[in-house]
N, C-alpha and C positions, 0 to 999 in steps of 0.2 A: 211217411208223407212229408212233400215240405212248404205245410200252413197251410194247403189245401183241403179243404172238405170234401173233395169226387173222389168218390166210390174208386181202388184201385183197383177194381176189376173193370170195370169200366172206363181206365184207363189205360187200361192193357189191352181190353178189347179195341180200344181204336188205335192204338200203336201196332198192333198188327195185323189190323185190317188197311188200315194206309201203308204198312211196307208191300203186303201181298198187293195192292191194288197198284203200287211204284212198279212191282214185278211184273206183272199184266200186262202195262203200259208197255215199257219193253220189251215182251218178250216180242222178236219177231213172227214169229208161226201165228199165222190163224187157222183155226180151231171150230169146228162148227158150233160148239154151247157159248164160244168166247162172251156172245153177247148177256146170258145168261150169268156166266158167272160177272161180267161186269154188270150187271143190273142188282143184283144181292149185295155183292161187294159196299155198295150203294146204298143198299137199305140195313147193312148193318152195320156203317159210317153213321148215317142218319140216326138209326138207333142208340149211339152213343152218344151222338150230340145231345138227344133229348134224357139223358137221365137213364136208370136201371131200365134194360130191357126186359120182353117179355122172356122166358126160357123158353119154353115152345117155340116162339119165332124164329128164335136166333137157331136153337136147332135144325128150321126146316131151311134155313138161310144155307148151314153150313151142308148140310146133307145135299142143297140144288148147287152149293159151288163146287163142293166134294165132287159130284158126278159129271160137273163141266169140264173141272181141270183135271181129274184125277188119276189122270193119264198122261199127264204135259209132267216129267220129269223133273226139268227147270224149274216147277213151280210148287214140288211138294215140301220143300224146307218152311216157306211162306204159308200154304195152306194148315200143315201143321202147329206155327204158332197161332197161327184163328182159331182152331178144333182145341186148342188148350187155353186160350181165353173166352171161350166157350163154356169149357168144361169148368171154367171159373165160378161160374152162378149153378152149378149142381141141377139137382134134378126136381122137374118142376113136383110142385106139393099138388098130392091128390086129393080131392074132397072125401070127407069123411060120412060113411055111410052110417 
């Protein structure tokens, strides 16, 4: 880190949620989910502004942009470093029975 206290996963996660969402922006093609995946894109920006997300969340984020774009070519370089800063924060902890 340098002098920083934020979580570097959470720095990650928005470093490659702003490149895919630059990607977005240009791609020309529209897309029928396009608005979808721009609406996630969105909340899982937001979510790194505020601090450690939830894991669940960010999962169902990535899973609804997954199936927006996950067919646009141009766009799977980008969606793949999300789904790895994703898999950053591991898996959520289950309650103990």
């Amino acid at each position: 880190m340098t002098g920083s206290d934020e979580d570097p996963r959470v720095m990650e996660l928005r470093t490659a949620v702003s490149r895919l969402r630059r990607e977005l922006a240009a791609h020309p093609a529209e897309f029928p989910d396009r608005g979808i995946a721009e609406e996630e894109l969105a909340a899982l920006a937001a979510m790194a502004v505020s601090g450690v997300p939830e894991t669940p969340r960010l999962r169902r984020s990535l899973l609804l942009i997954a199936g927006a774009i996950g067919s646009v070519s141009a766009l799977a370089a980008g969606l793949a470093e999300v789904r790895n800063a994703v898999d950053l924060f591991g898996e959520p902890r289950r309650p103990r029975r």
